[in-house]
N, C-alpha and C positions, 0 to 999 in steps of 0.2 A: 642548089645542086645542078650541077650543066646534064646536059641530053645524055643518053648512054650510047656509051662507046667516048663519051668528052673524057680528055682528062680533069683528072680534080686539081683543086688550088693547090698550089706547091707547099702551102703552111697548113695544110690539115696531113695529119701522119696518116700511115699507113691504115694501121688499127682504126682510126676514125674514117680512114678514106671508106676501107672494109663496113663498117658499121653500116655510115651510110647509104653504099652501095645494098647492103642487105636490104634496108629499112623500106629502099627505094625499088626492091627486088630487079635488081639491074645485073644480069646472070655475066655479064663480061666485065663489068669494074671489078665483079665480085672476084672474078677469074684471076684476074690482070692483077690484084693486088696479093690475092695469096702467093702467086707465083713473083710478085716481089718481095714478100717477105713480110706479110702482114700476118698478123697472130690468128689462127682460125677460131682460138678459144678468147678475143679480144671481149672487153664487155663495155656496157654502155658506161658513160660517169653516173646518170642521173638514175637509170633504171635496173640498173646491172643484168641487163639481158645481153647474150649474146648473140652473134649472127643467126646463131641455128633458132634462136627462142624467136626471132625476126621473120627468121623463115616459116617457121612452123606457123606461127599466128598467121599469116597470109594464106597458108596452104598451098607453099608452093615449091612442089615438091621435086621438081627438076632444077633450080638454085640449090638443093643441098648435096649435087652429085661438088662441086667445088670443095664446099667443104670436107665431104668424104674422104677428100686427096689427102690433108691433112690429118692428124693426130687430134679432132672433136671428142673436145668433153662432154659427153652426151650427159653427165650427170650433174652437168652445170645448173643451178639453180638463179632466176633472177633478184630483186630484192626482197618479192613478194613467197617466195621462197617455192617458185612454178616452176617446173619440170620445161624440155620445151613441148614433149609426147603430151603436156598437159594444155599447153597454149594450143596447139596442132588441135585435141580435141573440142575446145572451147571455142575459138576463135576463127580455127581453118575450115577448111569446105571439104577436104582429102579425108575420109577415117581411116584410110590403108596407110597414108602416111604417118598418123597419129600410133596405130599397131607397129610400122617400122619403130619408128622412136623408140616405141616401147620396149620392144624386140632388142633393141640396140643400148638401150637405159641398163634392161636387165641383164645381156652379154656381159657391158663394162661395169657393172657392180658385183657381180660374180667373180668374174676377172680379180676385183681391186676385193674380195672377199668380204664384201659389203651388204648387209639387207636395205636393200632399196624400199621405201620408202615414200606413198606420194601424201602432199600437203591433206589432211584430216583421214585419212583414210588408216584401216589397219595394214599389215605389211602384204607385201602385192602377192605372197603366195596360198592367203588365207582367202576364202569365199565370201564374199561378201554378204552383207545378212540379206538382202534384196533376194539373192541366188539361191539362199539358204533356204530362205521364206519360200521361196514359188516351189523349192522340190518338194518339202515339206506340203504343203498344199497340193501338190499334183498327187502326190502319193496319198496324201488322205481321200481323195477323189479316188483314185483307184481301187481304194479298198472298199468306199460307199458303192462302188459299183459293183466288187462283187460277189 
């Protein structure tokens, strides 16, 4: 990978130029290549993540104003069948960027009239038993007390 702001080899395409510029969180190849015509929603061969799933693992959340410009599939999944709002939370340092994602996950599944969905989990608008459990519990606290 040359320095950033390098140009890339003239035999790696656009879409791989993109990738790597992601992977490499290089916010001006990243630039330079959507505005020539590199796919925003391009995905890896080997992993099938794409730019944003790249982005989000890193936490870094000033590279995904690029993408924004384009038409991002936020509800792209990679092989492992991860969100990127899922990598952003696993992986990234940002939680506000991981809530964006998500924020933006469930927009575009509304939109496409989809129940979104994350990897083991029930559907994202049910409470999770964790949540369920602690009010449960707080409430039975409050009633021993009065």
């Amino acid at each position: 990978m040359p320095p950033p702001g390098k140009p890339m080899s003239k035999d790696v395409s656009k879409d791989e130029a993109l990738m790597q510029a992601a992977r490499n969180a290089d916010a001006e190849t990243m630039k330079r290549e959507i505005e020539g015509g590199a796919s925003v929603n391009a995905r890896d061969r080997e992993t099938g993540a794409s730019a944003l799933h790249y982005i989000a693992a890193q936490g870094a959340a000033c590279l995904a104003r690029p993408l924004a410009s384009g038409k991002c599939d936020h509800l792209a999944r990679d092989r492992q069948g991860r969100l990127a709002s899922e990598l952003a939370g696993v992986y990234g340092s940002d939680p506000a960027m991981a809530r964006l994602l998500m924020r933006k996950e469930l927009q575009q599944a509304r939109a496409q009239g989809l129940e979104l969905k994350r990897r083991g989990q029930e559907p994202a608008r049910k409470k999770p038993r964790a949540v369920t459990r602690m009010t449960r519990d707080r409430d039975r606290e409050r009633d021993r007390e009065r």
